[in-house]
Backbone as CSV, one residue per row, in Angstrom:
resi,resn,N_x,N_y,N_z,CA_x,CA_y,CA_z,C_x,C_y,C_z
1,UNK,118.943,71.244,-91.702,117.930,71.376,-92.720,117.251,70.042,-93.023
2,UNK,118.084,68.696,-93.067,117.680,67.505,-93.140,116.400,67.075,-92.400
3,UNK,116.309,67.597,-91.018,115.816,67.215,-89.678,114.423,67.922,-90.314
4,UNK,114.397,69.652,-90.938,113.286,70.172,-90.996,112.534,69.531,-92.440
5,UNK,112.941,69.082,-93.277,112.446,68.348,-94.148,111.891,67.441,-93.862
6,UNK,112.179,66.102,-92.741,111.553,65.294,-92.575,110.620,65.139,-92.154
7,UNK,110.035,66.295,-91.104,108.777,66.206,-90.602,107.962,66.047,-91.560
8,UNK,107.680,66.818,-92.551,106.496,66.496,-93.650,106.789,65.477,-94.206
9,UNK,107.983,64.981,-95.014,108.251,63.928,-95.317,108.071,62.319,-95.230
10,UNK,108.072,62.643,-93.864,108.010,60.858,-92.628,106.445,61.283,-92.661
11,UNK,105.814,61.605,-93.489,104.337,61.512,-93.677,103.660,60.779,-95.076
12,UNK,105.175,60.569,-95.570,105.212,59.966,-97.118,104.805,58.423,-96.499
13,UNK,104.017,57.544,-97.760,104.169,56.395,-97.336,106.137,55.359,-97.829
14,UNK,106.496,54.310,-97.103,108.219,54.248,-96.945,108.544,54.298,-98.541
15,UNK,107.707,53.404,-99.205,108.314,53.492,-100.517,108.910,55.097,-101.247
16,UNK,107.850,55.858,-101.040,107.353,57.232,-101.572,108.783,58.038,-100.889
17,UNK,109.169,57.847,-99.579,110.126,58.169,-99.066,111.676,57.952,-99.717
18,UNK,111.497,56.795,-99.748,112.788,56.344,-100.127,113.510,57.073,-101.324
19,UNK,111.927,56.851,-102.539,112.088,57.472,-103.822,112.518,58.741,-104.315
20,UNK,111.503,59.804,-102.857,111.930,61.020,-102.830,113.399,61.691,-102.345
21,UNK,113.998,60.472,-101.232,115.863,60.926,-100.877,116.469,60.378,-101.860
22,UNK,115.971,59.340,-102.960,117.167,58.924,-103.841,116.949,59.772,-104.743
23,UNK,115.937,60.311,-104.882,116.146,61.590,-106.086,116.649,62.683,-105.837
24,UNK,116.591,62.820,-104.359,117.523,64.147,-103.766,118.361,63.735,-104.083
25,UNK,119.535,63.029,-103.460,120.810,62.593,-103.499,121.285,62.358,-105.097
26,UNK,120.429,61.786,-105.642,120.814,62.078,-107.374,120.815,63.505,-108.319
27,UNK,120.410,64.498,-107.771,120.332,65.631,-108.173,121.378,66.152,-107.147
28,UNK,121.660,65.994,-105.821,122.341,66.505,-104.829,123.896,66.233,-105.977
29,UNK,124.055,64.971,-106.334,125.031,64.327,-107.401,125.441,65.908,-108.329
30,UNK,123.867,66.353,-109.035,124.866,66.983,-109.950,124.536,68.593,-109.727
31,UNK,123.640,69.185,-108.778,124.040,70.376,-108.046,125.784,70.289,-107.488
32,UNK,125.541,69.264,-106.462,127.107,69.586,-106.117,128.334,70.014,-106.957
33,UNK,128.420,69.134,-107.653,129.257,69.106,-109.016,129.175,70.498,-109.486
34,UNK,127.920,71.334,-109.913,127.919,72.543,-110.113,128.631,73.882,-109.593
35,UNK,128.080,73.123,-107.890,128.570,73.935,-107.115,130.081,73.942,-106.829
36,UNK,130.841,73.328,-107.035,132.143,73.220,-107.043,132.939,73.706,-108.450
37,UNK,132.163,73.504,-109.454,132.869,74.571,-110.553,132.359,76.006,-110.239
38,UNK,131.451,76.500,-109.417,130.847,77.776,-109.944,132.160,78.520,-108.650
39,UNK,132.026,77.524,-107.557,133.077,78.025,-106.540,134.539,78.064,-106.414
40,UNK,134.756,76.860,-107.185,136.105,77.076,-107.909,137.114,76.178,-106.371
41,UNK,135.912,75.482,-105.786,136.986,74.496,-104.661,136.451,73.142,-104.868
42,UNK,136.932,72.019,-104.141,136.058,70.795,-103.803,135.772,70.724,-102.427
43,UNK,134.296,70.509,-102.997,133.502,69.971,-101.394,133.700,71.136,-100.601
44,UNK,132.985,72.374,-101.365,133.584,73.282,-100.294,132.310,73.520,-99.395
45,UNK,132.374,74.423,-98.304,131.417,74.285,-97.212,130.345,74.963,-97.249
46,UNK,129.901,75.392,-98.676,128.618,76.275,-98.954,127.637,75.237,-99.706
47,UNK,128.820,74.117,-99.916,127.492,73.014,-100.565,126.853,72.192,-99.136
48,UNK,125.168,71.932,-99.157,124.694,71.158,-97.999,124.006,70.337,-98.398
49,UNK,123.874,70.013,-99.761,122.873,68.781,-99.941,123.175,67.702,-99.849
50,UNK,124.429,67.257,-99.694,125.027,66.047,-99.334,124.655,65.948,-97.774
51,UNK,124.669,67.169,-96.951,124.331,66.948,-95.565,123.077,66.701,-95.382
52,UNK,121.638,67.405,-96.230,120.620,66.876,-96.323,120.062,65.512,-96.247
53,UNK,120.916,65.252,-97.630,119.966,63.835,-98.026,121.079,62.644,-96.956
54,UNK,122.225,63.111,-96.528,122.666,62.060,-95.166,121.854,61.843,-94.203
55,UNK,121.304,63.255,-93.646,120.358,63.021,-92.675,119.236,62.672,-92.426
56,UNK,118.530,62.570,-94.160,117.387,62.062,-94.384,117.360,60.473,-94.752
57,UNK,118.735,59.932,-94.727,118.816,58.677,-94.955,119.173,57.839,-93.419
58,UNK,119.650,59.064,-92.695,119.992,58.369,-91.064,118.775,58.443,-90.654
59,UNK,117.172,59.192,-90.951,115.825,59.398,-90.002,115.001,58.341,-90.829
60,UNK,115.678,57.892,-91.753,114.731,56.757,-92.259,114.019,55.689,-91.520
61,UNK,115.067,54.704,-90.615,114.392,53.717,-89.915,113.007,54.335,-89.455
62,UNK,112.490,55.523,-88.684,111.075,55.874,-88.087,110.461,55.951,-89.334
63,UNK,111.035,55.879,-90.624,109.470,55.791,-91.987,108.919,54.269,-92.003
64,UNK,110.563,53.874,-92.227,110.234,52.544,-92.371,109.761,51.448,-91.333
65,UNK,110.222,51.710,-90.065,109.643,51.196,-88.836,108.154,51.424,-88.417
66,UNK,107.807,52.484,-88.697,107.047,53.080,-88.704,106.373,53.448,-87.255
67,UNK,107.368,54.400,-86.559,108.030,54.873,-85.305,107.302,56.236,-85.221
68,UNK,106.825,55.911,-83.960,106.302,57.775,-83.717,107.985,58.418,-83.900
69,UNK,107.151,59.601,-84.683,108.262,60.823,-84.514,108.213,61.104,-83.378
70,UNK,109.078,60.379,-82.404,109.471,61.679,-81.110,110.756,61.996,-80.922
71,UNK,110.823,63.132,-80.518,112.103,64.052,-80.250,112.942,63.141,-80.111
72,UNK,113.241,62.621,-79.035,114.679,61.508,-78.887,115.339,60.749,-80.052
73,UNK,113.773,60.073,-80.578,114.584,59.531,-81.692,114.770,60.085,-82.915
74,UNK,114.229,61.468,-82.801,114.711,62.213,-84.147,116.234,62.722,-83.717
75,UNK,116.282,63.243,-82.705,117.768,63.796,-82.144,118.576,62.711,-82.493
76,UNK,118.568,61.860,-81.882,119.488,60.538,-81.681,119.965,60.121,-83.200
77,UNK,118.917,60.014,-84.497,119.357,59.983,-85.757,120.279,60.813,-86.011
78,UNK,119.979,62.008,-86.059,120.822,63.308,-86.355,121.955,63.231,-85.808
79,UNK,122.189,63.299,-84.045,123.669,63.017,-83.592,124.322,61.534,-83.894
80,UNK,123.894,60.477,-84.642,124.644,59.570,-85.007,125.002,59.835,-86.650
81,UNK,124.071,60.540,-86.985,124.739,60.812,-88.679,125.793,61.980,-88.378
82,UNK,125.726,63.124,-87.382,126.786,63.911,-87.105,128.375,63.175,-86.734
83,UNK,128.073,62.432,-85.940,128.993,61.617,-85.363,130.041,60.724,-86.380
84,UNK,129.157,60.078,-87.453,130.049,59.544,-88.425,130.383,59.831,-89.275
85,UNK,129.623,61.213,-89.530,130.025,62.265,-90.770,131.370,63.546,-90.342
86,UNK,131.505,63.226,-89.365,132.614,63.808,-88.377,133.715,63.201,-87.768
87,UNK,133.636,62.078,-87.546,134.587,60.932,-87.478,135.181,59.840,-88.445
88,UNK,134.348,60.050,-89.544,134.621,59.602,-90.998,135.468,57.887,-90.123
89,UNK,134.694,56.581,-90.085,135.177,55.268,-89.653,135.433,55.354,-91.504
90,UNK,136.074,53.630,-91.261,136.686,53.295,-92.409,135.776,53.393,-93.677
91,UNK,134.782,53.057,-94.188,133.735,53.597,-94.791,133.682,54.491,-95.439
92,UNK,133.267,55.560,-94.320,132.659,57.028,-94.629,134.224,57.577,-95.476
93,UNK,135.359,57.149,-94.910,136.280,57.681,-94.759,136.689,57.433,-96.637
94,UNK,136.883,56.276,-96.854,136.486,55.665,-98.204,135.713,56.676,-99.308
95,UNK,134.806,56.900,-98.913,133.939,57.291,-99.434,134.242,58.745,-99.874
96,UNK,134.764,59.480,-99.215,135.080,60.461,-99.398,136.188,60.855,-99.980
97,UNK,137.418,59.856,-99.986,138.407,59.410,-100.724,138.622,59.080,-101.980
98,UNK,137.181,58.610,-102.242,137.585,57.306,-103.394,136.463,58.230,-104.967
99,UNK,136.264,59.325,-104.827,135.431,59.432,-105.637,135.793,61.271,-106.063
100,UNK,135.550,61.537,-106.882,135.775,63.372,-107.424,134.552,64.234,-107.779
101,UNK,134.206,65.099,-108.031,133.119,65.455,-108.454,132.045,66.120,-107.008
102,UNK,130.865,65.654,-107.884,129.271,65.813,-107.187,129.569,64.592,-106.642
103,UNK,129.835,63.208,-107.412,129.949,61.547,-106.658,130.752,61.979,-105.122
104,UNK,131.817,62.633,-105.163,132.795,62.900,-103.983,132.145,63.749,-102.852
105,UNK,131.307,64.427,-103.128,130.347,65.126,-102.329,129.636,64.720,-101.695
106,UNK,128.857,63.717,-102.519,127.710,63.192,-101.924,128.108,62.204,-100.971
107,UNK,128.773,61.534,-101.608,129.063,59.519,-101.679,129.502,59.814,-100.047
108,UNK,130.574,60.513,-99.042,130.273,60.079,-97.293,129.236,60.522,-96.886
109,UNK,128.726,61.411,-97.181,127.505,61.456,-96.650,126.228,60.804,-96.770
110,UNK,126.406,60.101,-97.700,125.245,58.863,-98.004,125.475,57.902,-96.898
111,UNK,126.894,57.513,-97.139,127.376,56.385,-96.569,127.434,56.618,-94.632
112,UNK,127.684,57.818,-94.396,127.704,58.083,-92.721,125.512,57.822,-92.974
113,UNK,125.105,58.356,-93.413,123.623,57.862,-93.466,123.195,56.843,-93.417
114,UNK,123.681,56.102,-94.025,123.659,54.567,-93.483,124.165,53.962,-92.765
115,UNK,125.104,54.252,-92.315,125.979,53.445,-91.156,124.845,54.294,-89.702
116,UNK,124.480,55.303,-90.005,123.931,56.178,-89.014,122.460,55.588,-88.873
117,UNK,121.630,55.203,-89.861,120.638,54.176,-90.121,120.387,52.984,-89.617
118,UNK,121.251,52.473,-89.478,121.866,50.762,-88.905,121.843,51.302,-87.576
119,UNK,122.946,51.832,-87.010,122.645,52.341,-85.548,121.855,52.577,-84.751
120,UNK,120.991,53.435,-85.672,119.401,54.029,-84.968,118.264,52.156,-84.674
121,UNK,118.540,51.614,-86.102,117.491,50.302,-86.158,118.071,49.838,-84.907
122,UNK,119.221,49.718,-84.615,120.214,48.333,-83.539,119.864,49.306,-82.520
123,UNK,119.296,50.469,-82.247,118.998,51.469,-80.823,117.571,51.113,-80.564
124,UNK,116.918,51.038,-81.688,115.387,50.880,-81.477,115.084,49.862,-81.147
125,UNK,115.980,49.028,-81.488,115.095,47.454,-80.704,116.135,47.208,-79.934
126,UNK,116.941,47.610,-79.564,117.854,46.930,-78.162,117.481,48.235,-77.143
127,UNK,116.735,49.206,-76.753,116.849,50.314,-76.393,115.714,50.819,-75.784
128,UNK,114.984,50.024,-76.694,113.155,51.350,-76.286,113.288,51.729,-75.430
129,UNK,113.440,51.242,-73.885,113.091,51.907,-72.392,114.053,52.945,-72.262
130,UNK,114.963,53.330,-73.041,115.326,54.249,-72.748,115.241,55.288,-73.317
131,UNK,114.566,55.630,-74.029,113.333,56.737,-74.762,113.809,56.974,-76.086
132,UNK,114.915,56.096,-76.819,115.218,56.609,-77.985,113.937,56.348,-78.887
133,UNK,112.931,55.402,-78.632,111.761,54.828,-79.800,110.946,56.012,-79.450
């Protein structure tokens, strides 16, 4: 769902972008939270806005770079925010540990978003020829 949001989105100018995932992710904060009393689990697997606004924080570098959207490097965001949101490194892993609530929801998936962010920037300029830009 992250991926289909961004197309219109990565049309925002970067600031406008930024503003609009930190307000997701701050409301994602207290939907989640909702959603876990109304369901009666934590972090259970019907909440996705934490997966949203991760993936909209891993497709960032092409706002801010200001990177044609092409396929590769939209894929390539997505399977590196999958990758660390699934492998939870020390970090993500943290993150998901260290917090209760909507905060506990959100907070690895922010954090695999950024670590997934960093990756994509360190792909785009060590990489171009190989079609991730």
């Amino acid at each position: 769902m992250g991926v289909v949001l961004f197309w219109p989105l990565a049309a925002l100018p970067a600031p406008l972008y930024a503003l609009t995932v930190a307000t997701l992710a701050f409301l994602g904060v207290w939907a989640a939270d909702q959603a876990e009393r109304a369901f009666g689990r934590r972090d259970d697997g019907r909440i996705v806005i934490d997966e949203v606004a991760g993936q909209l924080i891993a497709l960032s570098p092409l706002v801010f770079l200001a990177r044609p959207l092409a396929w590769p490097s939209v894929v390539t965001a997505f399977v590196l925010f999958r990758v660390f949101d699934v492998w939870k490194p020390g970090p993500v892993r943290w993150a998901e540990r260290g917090a209760a609530g909507g905060v506990g929801v959100m907070l690895d998936d922010v954090v695999a978003g950024v670590l997934a962010a960093g990756t994509l920037v360190v792909l785009l300029v060590l990489l171009p020829e190989y079609g991730v830009a």
